[in-house]
N, C-alpha and C positions, 0 to 999 in steps of 0.2 A: 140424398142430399149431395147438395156438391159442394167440395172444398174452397175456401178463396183462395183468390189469387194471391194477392196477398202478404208478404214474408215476414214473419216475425225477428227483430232486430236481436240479436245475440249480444249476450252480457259476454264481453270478454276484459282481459286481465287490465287492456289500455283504459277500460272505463271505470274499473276499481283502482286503477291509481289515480286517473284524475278527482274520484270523489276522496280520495286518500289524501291528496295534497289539498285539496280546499278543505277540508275538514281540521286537517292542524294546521293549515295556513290561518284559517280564520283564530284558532284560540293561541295560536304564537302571535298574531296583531293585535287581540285584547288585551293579552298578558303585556304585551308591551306599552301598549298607551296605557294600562290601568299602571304599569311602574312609574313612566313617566307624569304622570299626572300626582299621583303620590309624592312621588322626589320633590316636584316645582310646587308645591299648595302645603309644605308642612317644612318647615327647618329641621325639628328632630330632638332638636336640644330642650331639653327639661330644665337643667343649671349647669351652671358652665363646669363642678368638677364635682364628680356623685361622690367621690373621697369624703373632699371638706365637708357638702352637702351629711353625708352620713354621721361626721364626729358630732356636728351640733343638733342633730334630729331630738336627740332628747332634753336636750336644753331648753330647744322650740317648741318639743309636747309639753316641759313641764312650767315655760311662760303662757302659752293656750291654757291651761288647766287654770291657774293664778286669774287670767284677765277672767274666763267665761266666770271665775266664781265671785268675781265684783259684781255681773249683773247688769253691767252697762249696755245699752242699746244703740249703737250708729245709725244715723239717718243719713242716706244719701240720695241725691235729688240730682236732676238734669230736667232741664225744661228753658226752651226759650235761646240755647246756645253757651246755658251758664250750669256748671258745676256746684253743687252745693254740696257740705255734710256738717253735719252738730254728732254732738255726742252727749247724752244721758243718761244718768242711774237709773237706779233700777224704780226711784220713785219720780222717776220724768223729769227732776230737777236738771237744769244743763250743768256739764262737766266743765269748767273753764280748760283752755288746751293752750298751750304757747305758742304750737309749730302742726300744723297739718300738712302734709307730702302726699298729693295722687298719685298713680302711675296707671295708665291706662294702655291696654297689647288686647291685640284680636288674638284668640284662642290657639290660631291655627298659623299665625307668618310674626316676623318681628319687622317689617316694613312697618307698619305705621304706630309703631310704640309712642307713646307720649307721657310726658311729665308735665305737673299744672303746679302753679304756683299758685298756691292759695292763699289767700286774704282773708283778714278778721273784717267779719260783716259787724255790725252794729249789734246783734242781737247774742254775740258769742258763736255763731257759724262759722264756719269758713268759706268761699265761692272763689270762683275762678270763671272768668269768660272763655270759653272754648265748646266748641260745638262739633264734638264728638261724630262721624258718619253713623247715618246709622247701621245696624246693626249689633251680633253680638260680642260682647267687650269682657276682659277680665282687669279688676277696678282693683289694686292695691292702694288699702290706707293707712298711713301712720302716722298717729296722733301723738304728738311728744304732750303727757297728762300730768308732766311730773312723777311720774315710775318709773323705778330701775330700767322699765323696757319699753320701748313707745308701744301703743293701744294698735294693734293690728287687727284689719278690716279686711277680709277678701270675700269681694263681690264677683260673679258672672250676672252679666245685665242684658237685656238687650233694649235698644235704644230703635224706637219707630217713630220717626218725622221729627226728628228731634227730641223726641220725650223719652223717658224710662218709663216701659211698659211693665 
């Protein structure tokens, strides 16, 4: 048999640095745009001082504790560009409320935070015209019900073509 002609290309030291250099080239340009993309798409902030946040946590558990054992049910609605909620005991009759406050923040930026002013509908509801993008939303409610503490509601929704799905 005869040999080919032929030469087989030698692996030397200048070809294991170039696969050296693109190999953590490549995960030093992931690691950076996965920073950057993190940094710009999330603010960070939870509440503005975890201090304060901390002295009244148990104050807050032990108003959560109080309302859940009333039994009241909140209804909230989105449909059509209009905000709705009522509020219920526990045997469906409606709760008369004085004062209803939404606040509406996407989970993830405080760009499009919103406050609604709500309205007494006819029926003891409350509604607000505001047409939410869609998307998913985190809904704070406070319903002044006549208790020491307004009636707090927190919803995560998400909202498709206008409706809450």
């Amino acid at each position: 048999m005869s040999e080919g002609t032929g030469r087989q290309k030698e692996f030397t030291g200048r070809h294991m640095l170039f696969i050296m250099l693109a190999f953590f080239g490549v995960i030093i340009a992931v690691n950076f745009t996965m920073a950057f993309l993190a940094n710009s798409s999330w603010t960070g902030l939870i509440v503005q001082n975890s201090y304060v946040a901390s002295q009244t946590f148990n104050e807050r558990a032990a108003e959560g504790r109080a309302q859940a054992a009333l039994g009241w049910q909140g209804a909230l609605g989105v449909s059509d560009g209009v905000v709705t909620y009522r509020l219920t005991d526990a045997g469906g009759s409606p709760i008369h409320l004085d004062d209803v406050r939404v606040t509406m923040h996407r989970p993830v930026t405080a760009d499009e935070d919103v406050s609604l002013a709500m309205t007494v509908d006819g029926d003891g509801g409350f509604s607000a015209a505001h047409g939410p993008g869609d998307g998913t939303w985190v809904v704070k409610i406070e319903a002044d019900a006549g208790l020491d503490h307004p009636y707090r509601d927190v919803r995560r929704i998400v909202i498709l073509n206008g409706a809450l799905r």
